[in-house]
N, C-alpha and C positions, 0 to 999 in steps of 0.2 A: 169602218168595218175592219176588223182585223180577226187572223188566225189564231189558235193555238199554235206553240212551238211544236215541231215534228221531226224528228230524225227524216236525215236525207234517203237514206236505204230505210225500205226497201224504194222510195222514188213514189211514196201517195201523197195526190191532195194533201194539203197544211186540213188539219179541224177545223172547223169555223167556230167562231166563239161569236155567240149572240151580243148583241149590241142592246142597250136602252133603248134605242130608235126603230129596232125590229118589232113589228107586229106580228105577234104568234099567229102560224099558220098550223094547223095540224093536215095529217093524211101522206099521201105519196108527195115526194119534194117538197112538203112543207117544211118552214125554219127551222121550227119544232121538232122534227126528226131529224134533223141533215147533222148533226154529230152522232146519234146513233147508227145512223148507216153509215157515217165514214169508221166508225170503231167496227161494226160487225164484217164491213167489209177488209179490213187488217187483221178482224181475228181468222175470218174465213182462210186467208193469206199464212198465216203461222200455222195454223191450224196441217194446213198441205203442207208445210215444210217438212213438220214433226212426223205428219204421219208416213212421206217418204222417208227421211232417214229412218226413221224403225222401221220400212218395207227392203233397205237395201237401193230404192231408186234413188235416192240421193245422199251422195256424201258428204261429210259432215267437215269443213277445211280443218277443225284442230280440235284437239282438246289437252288442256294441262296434263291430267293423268285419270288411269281407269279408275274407277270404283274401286273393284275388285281387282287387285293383281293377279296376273297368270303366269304361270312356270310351260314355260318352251323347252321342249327335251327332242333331245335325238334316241333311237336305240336301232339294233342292227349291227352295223359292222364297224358301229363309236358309239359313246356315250360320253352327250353334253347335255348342260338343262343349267336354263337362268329365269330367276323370277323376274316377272316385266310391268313394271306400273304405266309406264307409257313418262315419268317424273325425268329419267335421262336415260344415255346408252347402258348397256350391259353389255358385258364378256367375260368367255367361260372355255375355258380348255377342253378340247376337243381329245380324248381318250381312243384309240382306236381298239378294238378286238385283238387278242392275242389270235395269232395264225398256228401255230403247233410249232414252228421253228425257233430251235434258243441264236439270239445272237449271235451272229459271228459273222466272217469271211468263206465262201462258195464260191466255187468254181463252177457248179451245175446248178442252178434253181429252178425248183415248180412253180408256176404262177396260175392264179384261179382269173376266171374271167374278167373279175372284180380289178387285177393287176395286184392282187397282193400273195408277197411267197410262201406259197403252202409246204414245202418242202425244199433241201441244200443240201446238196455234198461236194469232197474236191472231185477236181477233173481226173481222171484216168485215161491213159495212151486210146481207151480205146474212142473218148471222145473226141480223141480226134483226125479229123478225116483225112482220106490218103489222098496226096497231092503230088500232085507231076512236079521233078525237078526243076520245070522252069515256073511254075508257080513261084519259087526261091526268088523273090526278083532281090531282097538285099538282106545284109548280114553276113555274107558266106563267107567262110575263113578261106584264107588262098595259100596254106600251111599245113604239111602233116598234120603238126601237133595241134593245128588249129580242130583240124576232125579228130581227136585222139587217136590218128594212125600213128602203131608201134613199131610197124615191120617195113617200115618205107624206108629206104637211105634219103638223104637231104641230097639236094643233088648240088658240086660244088668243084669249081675247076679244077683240084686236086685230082678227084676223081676222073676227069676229063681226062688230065696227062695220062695218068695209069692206064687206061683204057686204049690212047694211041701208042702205048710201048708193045700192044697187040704180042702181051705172053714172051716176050723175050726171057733168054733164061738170065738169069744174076741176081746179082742185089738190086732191089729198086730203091731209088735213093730220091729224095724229094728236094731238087734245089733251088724250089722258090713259089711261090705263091703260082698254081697251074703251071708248075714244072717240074716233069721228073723224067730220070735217067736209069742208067744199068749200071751197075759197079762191078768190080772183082776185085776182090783180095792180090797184093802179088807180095811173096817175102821179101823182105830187105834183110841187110847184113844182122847175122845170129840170132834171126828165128827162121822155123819152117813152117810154113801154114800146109795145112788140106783142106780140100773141098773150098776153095776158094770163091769160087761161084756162088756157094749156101747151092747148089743144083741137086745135089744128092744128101745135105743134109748142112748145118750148121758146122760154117768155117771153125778149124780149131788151129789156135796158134801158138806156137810153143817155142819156148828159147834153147838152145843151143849149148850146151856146156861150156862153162866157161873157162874147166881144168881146175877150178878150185871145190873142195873137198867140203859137201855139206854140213855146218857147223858152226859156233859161234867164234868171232874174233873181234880183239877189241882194237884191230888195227890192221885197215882192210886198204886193197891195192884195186880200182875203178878205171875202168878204161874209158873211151870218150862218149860211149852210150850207156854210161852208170853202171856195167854190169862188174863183177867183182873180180876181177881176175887174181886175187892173191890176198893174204889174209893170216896174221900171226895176234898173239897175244901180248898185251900193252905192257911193257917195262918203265921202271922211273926214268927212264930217260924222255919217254914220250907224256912227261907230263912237264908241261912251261910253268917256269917258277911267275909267281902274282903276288901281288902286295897282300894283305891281310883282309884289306876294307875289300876284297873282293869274294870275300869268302859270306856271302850272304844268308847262305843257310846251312841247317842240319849242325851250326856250333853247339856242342856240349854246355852246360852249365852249370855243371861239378867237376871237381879236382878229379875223378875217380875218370869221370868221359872224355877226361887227355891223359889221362893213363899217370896224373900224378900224386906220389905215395911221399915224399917227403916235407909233407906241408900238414895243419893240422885240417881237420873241416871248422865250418863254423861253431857247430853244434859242438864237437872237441874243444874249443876254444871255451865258447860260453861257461863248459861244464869244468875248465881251469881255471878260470878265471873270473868263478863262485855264480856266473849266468845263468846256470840252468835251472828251471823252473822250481819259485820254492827258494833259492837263493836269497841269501841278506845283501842289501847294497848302500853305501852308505854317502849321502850327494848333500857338499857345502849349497846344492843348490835349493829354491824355494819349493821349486815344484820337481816330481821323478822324473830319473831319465827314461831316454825311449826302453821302452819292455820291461817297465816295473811300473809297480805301485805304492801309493805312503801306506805303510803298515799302520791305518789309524781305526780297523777293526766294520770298514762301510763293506757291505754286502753288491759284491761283485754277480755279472751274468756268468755261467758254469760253461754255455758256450759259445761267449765271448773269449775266457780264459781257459777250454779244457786242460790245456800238459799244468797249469797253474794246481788246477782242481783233480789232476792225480794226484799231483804232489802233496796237497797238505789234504785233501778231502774236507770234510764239515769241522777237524780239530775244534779250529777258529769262531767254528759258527755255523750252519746250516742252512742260516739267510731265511728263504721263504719257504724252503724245506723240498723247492721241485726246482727252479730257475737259478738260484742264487746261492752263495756260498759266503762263510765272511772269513774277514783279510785278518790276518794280527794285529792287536790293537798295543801297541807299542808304544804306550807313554811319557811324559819325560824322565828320565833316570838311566841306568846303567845294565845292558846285557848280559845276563849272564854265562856264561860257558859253561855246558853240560858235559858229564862225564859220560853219560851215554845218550840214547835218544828216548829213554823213557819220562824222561823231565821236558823234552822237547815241547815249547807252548803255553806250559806253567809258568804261574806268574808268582811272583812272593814279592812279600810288604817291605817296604825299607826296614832295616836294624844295624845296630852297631852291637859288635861282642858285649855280653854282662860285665860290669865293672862299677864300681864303688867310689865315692868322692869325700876325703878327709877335710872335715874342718874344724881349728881348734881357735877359739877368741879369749881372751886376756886382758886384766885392766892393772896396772903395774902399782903397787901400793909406794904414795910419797913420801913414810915415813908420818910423823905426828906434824900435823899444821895446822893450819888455821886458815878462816877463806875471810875476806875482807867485805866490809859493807860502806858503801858509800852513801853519806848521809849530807845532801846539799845544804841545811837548814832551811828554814820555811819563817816567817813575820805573817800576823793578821792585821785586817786595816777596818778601821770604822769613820761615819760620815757624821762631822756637826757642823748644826745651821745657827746662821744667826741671825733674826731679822730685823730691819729697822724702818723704820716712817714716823709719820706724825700730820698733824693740817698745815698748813704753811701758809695765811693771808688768804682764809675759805676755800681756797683749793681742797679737792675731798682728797681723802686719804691716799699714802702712796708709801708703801709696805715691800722694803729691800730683803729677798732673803737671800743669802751667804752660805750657800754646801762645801765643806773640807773635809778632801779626805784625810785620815792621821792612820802612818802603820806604823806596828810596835818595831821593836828592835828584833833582827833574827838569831834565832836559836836553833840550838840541834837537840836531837832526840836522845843521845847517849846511849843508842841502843847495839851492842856488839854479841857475836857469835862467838862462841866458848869450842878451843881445839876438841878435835872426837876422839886425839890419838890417831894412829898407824890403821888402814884397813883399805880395802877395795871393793868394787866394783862390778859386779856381773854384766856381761854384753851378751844378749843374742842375739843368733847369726841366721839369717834365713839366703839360701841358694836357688835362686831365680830359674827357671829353663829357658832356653833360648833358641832359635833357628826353625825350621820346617819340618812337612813330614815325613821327610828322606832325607837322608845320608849323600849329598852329592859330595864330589873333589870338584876341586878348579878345574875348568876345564873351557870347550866352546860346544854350541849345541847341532848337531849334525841332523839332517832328514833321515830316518830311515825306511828302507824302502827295499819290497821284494819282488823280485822278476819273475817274469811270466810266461 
């Protein structure tokens, strides 16, 4: 005999599975029935499962996920909501209710019973309550200025001394870190003081005449406390003779500031000695000397060079017509010397004075002659052959020829030139030009050059 397979849970009877060797029995506990009653009594068994879990009396250990998904919401004083299959967890940010208050920092806040701030403002003196000094247990400043007291004195040994000088009259005089005294004034030799004390008002102290006469002098008589007992005006004798290198300041810098008139100035000089601006200067050297320029006609600054550019203005040249001026542009050649200044800058071409060049040419007549011809004579030449061979013992032919030159005897032509008689000859004469295109003399070539 054997069962059908059966799951362990719910824990029933294995089915019995008929065998060949059973005899059918029918009715209550027959063979015949005994797997229908074991099935109806398993379904009976499901049967109550089902119908508690859909009553709520029993619950159910799992399931995958719902059928139908549901949305879980909050509302009130937040707003959340997530849909939920029961498939995995959900989450959802929790919103809460605006309260009426904008963000910020409070010092006073409303709170609803909820604990959320309904209202905020800052604190004001009057929120807060009045408290006995010795509530103060820390922070206290233990300084005037600590309480912004203004009218307090600092308390400080200085003031201490003062206070046991208990109104003495005098000067109080502070001689040392909490210590003070009484002074008075006393005169000493050549002054008089009053009120010495300061008791009746501010010591005045005044010096004593000392017999010399208010005034100035540059050579004064001091007694042994500085004061001036005598006093006259300074003569050369009271000035000590000094080398020169002591004299460090306030030297003059013109002939005129040492008061000397027999000497030229510079500027005197320059203008004898053709220097002053505008001047011709004439230098064996390559380059100008100091304060000129080569007169080669280049456009100078007006002021770099002004006294240059009164002197001759734009004559020269006008340069760039605002900055610039130009120089004389002086050539190779010879200067000329003007009779006045209205030629001054004008330039003219080289020339030599008008003048005329004589020439006479001549051929001298020989008288009747005769001119001679020279006649070398001349021979012609001509070439004769001779040839020779023959057969010699079958040998083929063998043919000598023999070229001679022959020239004739030499002869002359007899050909002579007949006298023409007495006559001449014409020659002419052509006069070549020569040299450059100026008029120099010997000489050697100098820079020229105008100061500035």
């Amino acid at each position: 005999m054997a069962n059908l397979a059966d799951p362990k849970t719910p824990g029933f009877p294995a089915v019995y599975q008929l065998e060949l060797t059973d005899r059918v029995k029918a009715g209550a506990g027959g063979i015949a029935n005994r797997q229908a009653e074991q099935l109806v009594e398993r379904t009976a068994f499901l049967k109550k499962q089902i119908d508690d879990i859909v009553s709520g009396a029993l619950v159910a250990e799992y399931a995958d996920r719902l059928k139908t998904p549901r949305v879980i919401a909050m509302t009130g004083d937040g707003a959340w909501s997530v849909t939920f299959d029961g498939n995995g967890n959900v989450s959802s940010a929790l919103t809460l209710a605006n309260s009426g208050v904008a963000a910020g920092s409070y010092g006073i806040v409303t709170v609803d019973a909820k604990g959320r701030v309904t209202a905020g403002r800052q604190m004001t003196e009057a929120d807060v309550p009045a408290l006995s000094w010795s509530k103060v247990a820390s922070g206290k400043p233990n300084t005037l200025d600590g309480y912004g007291i203004t009218d307090g004195q600092v308390a400080s040994p200085d003031l201490t001394a003062l206070a046991n000088l208990k109104g003495a009259a005098g000067i109080y005089v502070n001689t040392g870190p909490g210590s003070a005294v009484v002074r008075t004034l006393t005169a000493g030799q050549g002054v008089t003081i009053s009120n010495g004390d300061g008791k009746s008002g501010n010591p005045t102290i005044a010096l004593t005449p000392s017999g010399v006469a208010a005034g100035s002098y540059g050579i004064v008589t001091v007694d042994a406390m500085g004061r001036v007992t005598a006093g006259r005006q300074m003569g050369g004798g009271d000035v000590p003779a000094h080398d020169w290198s002591k004299v460090v300041t306030g030297k003059p810098t013109t002939l005129a500031g040492y008061g000397i008139s027999d000497a030229y100035t510079k500027a005197e000089t320059d203008n004898k000695l053709g220097g002053a601006p505008g001047s011709i200067v004439l230098s064996f050297a390559e380059s100008p000397p100091t304060g000129a320029l080569v007169c080669n006609g280049a456009a100078v600054s007006r002021i770099a060079y002004p006294a240059l550019f009164v002197a001759i203005g734009t004559k020269y040249g006008a340069g760039d017509g605002k900055n610039t001026f130009n120089l004389p542009n002086v050539q190779d050649g010879f200067a000329l010397l003007a009779a006045n200044g209205n030629g001054v800058g004008s330039t003219v071409t080289g020339a030599v004075i008008q003048h005329t060049h004589g020439a006479n040419a001549s051929a001298d007549s020989s008288g009747e002659h005769s001119h001679g011809v020279n006649d070398p004579g001349h021979s012609h030449a001509y070439i004769t052959r001779t040839e020779i061979g023959g057969n010699a013992g079958g040998s083929p032919n063998i043919v000598w020829k023999i070229d001679q030159t022959i020239r004739t005897s030499s002869e002359r032509t007899g050909i002579s030139i007949a006298a023409a008689g007495g006559h001449g000859h014409n020659v002419g004469v052509n006069i070549h030009s020569n040299g450059g295109d100026c008029n120099y003399a010997a000489g050697v070539r100098v820079l020229v050059c105008i100061t500035y």
